[in-house]
N, C-alpha and C positions, 0 to 999 in steps of 0.2 A: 504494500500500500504506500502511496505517495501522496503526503497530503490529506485529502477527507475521499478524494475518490481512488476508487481501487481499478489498478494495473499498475504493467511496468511500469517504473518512472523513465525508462530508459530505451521505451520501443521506439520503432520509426514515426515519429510524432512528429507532427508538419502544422505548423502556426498558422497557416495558410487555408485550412482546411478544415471551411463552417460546416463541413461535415462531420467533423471531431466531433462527438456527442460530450467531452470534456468541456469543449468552448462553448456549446450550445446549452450546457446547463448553467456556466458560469452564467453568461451572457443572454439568458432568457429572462431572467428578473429586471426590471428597473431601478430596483433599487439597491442592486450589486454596483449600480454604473454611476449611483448620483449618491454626491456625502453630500450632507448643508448643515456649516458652523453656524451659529449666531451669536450675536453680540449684540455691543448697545442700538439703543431703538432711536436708529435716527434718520430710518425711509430709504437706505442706501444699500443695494445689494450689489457686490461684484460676483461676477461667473468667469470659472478658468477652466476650459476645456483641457481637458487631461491624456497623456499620451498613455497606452497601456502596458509601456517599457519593453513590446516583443516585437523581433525579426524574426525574419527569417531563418536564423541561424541557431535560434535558439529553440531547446526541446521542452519534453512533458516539465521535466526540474524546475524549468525557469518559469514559466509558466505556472505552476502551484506555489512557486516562492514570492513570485510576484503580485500574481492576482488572487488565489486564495489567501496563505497565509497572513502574507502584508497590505494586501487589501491597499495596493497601492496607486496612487492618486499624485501625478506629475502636478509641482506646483505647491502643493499645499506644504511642504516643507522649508518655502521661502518666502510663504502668506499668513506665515503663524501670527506676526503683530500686524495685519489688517485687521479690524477690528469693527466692524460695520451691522446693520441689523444681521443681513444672511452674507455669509461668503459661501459660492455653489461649485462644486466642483463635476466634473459631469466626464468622465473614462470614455474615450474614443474607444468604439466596438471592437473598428476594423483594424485587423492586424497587419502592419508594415509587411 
């Protein structure tokens, strides 16, 4: 097991390939794709479209390290003092 879903971590796994039932479950929720911080209440929301950190080069590993485990979100690690009602962050589906 790799991660929360079970198979190799290490088969022919192709980032590329919205037929991977791994990507299609990640990626079937909405709310996998969207974090929203809030802060003070003062009418002001920024939104940062977020990269999902995977090529082509990269397998199942990177892939559950990224987006399951760390649940990661390009941005919000250099938006931490924005400070506005909502900061939205919103994970680009498609894979590079």
């Amino acid at each position: 097991m790799c991660g929360d879903i079970e198979t190799d971590c290490h088969d022919n796994w192709e980032t590329l390939d919205w037929n991977n039932p791994d990507i299609k479950e990640v990626y079937a929720s909405e709310e996998s794709n969207i974090k929203i911080r809030t802060g003070k209440k003062d009418g002001v929301a920024y939104i940062y479209f977020s990269s999902n950190a995977l090529y082509k080069k990269d397998d199942r590993v990177d892939f559950v390290s990224k987006i399951i485990e760390n649940n990661r979100f390009e941005w919000e690690n250099i938006t931490l003092d924005v400070d506005h009602e909502k900061v939205i962050y919103i994970r680009d589906v498609w894979l590079s």
